[in-house]
C-alpha positions as a Markdown table, in Angstrom:
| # | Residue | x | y | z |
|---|---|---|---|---|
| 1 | Unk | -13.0 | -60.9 | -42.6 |
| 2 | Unk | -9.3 | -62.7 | -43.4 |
| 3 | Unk | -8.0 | -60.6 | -46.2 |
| 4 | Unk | -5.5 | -61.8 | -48.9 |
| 5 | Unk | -3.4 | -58.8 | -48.0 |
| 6 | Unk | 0.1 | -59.3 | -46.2 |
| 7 | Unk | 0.4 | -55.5 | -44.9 |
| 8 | Unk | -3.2 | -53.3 | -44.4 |
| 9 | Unk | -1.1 | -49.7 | -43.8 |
| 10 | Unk | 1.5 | -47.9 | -45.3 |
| 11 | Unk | 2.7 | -44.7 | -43.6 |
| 12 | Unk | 3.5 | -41.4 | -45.3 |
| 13 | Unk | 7.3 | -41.8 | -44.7 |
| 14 | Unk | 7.0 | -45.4 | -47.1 |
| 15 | Unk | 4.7 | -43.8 | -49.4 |
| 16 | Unk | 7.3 | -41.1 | -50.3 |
| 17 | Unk | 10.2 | -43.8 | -50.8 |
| 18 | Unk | 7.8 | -45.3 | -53.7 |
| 19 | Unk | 8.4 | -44.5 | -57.3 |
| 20 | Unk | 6.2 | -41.4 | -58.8 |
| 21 | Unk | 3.8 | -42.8 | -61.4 |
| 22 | Unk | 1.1 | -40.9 | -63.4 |
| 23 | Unk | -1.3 | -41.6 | -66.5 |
| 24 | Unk | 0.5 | -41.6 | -69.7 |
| 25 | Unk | -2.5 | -42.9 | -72.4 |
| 26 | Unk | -5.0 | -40.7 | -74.4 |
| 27 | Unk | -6.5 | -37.7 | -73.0 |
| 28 | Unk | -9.9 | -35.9 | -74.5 |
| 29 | Unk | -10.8 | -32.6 | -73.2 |
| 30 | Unk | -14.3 | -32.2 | -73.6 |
| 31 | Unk | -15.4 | -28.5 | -74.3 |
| 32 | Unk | -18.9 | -28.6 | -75.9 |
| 33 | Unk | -22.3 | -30.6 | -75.4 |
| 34 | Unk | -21.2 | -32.1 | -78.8 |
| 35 | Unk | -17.9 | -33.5 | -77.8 |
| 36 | Unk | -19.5 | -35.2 | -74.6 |
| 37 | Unk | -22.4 | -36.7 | -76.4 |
| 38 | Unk | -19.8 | -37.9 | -79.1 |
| 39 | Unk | -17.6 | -39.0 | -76.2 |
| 40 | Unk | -20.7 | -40.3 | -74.1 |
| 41 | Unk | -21.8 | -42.8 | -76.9 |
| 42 | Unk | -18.2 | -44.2 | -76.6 |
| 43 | Unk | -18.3 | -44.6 | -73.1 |
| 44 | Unk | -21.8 | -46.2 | -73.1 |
| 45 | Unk | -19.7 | -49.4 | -74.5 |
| 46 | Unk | -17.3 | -50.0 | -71.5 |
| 47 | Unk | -18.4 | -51.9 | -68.8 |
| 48 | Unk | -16.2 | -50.1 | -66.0 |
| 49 | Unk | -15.5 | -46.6 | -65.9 |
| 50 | Unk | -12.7 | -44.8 | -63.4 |
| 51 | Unk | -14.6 | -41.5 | -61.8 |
| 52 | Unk | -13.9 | -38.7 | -60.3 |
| 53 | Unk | -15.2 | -35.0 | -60.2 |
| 54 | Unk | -12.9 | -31.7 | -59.4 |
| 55 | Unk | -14.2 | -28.7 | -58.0 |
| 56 | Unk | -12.8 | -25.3 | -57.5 |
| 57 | Unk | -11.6 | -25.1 | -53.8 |
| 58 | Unk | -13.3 | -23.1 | -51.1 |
| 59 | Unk | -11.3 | -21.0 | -49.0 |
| 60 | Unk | -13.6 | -18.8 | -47.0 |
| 61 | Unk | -16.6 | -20.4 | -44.8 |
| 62 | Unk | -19.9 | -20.5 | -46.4 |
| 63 | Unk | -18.0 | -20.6 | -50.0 |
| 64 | Unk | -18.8 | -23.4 | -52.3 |
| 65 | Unk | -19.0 | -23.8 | -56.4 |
| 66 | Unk | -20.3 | -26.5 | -58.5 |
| 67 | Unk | -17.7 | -29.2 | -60.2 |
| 68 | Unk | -15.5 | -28.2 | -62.5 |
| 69 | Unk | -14.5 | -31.2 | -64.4 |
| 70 | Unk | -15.9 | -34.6 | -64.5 |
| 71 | Unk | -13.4 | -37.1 | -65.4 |
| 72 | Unk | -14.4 | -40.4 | -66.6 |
| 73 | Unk | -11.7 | -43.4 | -67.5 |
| 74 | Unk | -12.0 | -46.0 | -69.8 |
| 75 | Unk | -9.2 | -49.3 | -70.4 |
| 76 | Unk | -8.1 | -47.3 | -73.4 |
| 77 | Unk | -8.4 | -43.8 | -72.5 |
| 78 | Unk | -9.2 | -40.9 | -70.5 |
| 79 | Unk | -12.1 | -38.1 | -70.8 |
| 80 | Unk | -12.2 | -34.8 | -69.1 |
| 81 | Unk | -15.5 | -32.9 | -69.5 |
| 82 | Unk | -15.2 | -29.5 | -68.5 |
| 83 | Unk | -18.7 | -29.0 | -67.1 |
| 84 | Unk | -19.0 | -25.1 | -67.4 |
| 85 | Unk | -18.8 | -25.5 | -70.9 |
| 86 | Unk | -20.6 | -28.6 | -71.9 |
| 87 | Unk | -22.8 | -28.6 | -68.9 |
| 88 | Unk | -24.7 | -32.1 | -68.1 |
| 89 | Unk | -25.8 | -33.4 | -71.4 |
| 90 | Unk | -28.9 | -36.4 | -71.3 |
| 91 | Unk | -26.3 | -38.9 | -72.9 |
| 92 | Unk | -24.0 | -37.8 | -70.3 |
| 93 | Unk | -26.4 | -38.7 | -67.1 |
| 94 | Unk | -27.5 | -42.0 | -69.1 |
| 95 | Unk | -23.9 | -42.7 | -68.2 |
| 96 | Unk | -23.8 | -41.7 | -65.1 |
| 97 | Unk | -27.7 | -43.5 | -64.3 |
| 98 | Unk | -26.3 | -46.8 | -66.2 |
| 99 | Unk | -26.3 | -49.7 | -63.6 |
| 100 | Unk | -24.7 | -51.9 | -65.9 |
| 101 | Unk | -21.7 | -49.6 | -66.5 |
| 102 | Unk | -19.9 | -49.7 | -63.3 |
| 103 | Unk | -17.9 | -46.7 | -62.1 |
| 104 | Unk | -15.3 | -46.3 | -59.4 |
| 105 | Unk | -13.6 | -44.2 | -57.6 |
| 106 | Unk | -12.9 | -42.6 | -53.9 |
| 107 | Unk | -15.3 | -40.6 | -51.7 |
| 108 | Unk | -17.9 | -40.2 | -54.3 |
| 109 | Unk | -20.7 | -39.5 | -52.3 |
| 110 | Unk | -20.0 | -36.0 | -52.2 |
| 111 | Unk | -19.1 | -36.0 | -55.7 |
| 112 | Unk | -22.4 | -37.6 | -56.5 |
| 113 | Unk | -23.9 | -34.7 | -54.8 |
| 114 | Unk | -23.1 | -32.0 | -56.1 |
| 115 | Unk | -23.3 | -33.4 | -59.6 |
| 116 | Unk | -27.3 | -34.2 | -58.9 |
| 117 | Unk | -27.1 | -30.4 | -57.6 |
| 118 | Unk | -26.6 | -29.8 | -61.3 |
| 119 | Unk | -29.0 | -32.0 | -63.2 |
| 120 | Unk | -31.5 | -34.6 | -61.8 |
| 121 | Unk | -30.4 | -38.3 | -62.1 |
| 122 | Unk | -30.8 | -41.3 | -60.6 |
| 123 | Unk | -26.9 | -42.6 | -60.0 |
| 124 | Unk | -25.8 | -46.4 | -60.8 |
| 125 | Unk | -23.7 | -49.1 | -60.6 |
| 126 | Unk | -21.3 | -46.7 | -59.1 |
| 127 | Unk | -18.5 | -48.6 | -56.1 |
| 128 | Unk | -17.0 | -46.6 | -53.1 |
| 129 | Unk | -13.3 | -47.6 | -53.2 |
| 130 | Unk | -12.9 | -46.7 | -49.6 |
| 131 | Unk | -16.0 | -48.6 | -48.7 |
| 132 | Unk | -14.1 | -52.0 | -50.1 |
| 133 | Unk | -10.9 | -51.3 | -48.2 |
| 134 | Unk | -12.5 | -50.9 | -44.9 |
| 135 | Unk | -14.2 | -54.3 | -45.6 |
| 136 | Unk | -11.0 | -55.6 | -46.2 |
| 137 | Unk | -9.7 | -53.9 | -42.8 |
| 138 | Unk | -7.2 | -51.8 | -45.2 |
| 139 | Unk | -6.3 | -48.6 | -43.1 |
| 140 | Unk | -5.3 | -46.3 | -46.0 |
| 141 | Unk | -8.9 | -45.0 | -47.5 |
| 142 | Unk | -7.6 | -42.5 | -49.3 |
| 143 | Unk | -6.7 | -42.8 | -53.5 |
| 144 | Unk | -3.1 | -41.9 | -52.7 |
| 145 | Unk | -2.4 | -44.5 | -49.7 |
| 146 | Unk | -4.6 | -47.2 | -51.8 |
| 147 | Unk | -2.1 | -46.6 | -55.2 |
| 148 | Unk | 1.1 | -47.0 | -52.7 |
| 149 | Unk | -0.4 | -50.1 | -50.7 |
| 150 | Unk | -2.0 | -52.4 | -53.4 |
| 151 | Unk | -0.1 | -51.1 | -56.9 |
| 152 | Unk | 3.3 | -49.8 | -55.1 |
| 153 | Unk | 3.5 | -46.6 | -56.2 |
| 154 | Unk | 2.7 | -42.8 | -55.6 |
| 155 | Unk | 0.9 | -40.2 | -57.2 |
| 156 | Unk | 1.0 | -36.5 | -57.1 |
| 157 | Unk | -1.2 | -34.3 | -55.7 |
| 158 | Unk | 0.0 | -30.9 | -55.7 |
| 159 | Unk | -2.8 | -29.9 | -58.5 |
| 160 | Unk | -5.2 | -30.7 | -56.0 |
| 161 | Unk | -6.4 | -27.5 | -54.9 |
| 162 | Unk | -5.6 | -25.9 | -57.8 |
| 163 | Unk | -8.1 | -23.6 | -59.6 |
| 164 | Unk | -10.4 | -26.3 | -61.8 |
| 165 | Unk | -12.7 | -23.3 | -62.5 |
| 166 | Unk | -10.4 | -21.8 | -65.5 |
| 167 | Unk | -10.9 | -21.7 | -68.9 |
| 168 | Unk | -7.9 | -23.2 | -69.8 |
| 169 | Unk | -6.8 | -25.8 | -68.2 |
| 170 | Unk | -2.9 | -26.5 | -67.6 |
| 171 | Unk | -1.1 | -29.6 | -69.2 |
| 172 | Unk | -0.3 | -30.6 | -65.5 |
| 173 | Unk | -3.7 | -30.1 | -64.4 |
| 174 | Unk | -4.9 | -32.4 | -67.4 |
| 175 | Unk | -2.2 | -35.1 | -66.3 |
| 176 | Unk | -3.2 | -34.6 | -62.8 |
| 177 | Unk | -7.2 | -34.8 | -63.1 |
| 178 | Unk | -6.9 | -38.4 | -65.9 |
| 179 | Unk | -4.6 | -40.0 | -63.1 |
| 180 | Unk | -6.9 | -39.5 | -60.6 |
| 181 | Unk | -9.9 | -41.5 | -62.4 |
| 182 | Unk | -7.3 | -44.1 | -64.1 |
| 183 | Unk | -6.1 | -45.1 | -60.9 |
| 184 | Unk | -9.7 | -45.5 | -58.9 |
| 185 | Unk | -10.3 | -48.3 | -62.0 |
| 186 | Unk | -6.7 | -49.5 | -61.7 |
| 187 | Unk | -6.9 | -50.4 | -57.8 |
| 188 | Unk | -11.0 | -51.6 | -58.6 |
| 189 | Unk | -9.2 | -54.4 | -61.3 |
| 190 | Unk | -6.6 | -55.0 | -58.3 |
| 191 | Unk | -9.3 | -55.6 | -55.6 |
| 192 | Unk | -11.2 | -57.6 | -57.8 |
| 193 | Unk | -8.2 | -59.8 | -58.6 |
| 194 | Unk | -7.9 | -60.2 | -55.0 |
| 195 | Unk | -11.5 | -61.0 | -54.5 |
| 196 | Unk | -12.2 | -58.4 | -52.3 |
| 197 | Unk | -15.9 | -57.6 | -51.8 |
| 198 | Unk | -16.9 | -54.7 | -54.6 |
| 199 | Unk | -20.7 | -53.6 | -53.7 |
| 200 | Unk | -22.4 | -50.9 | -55.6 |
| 201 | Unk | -23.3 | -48.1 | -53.1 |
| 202 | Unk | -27.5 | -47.9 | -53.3 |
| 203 | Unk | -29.1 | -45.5 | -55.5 |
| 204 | Unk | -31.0 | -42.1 | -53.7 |
């Protein structure tokens, strides 16, 4: 496949030379089955959503949780839904089962999984980021490499394996965790604009 790309890698050493960027709009932080219905019938308007889930990192072998945070962007704004408190709400799955309402985002799969782990749902319309670059021959998969090559900038990720299981959440957390799903609809707008295939990954 020709791709509209002039450069397909970007190494670690150019990725650090790139201005820092991070997501400076409207943040919600979602703490009851209330707020995420509330915020759930507002999201059942967009047509693409940035996603990504957080989970509380597992240091010892055998050791796993359940996500932490779901994190959900819109054009306008950004909601976190702290899912130990507002758990998986019908209006919330309707989002995430919703073929028309697509939502992106980078090695979902997994994040998929362990949501369905949680509540039963059907996922749809939802587009593996990684899964377009590779068509495109693109050798960065990851969300970091993917912000420096196609938007020319880097991100931080030093919240990464942070503790997503507290209660209270820290403002650079917060910062952290509404980047992470603003930028997975950021470089889907960018791919799009460079007509790169987008295909919804099949439901199951």
């Amino acid at each position: 496949m020709k791709t509209p790309l002039n450069k397909l890698h970007i190494t670690k050493t150019e990725i650090n030379q790139l201005p820092m960027r991070r997501y400076e709009g409207p943040i919600h932080l979602i703490r009851t089955p209330e707020e995420a219905d509330s915020a759930a019938k507002k999201l059942q308007k967009e047509k693409l959503l940035g996603f990504d889930t957080e989970t509380r990192p597992a240091f010892r072998v055998g050791e796993s949780y359940q996500p932490s945070l779901l994190q959900l962007a819109s054009k306008e704004e950004v909601f976190l839904f702290q899912l130990k408190k507002t758990g998986l709400t019908k209006k919330m799955l309707k989002i995430l089962s919703d073929k028309k309402i697509i939502k992106v985002g980078v090695a979902i799969r997994n994040d998929l999984k362990e949501l369905r782990e949680m509540a039963d749902f059907t996922p749809g319309g939802f587009v593996e980021l990684a899964d377009c670059a590779k068509r495109a021959q693109i050798k960065n998969l990851g969300l970091r490499g993917m912000a420096a090559l196609l938007l020319g900038f880097r991100i931080s990720k030093k919240e990464q394996v942070s503790n997503w299981a507290c209660r209270e959440m820290t403002p650079s957390q917060i910062t952290y965790a509404a980047t992470d799903a603003w930028l997975g609809r950021e470089i889907h707008l960018h791919m799009n604009n460079l007509g790169l295939i987008i295909q919804t990954l099949e439901a199951g």
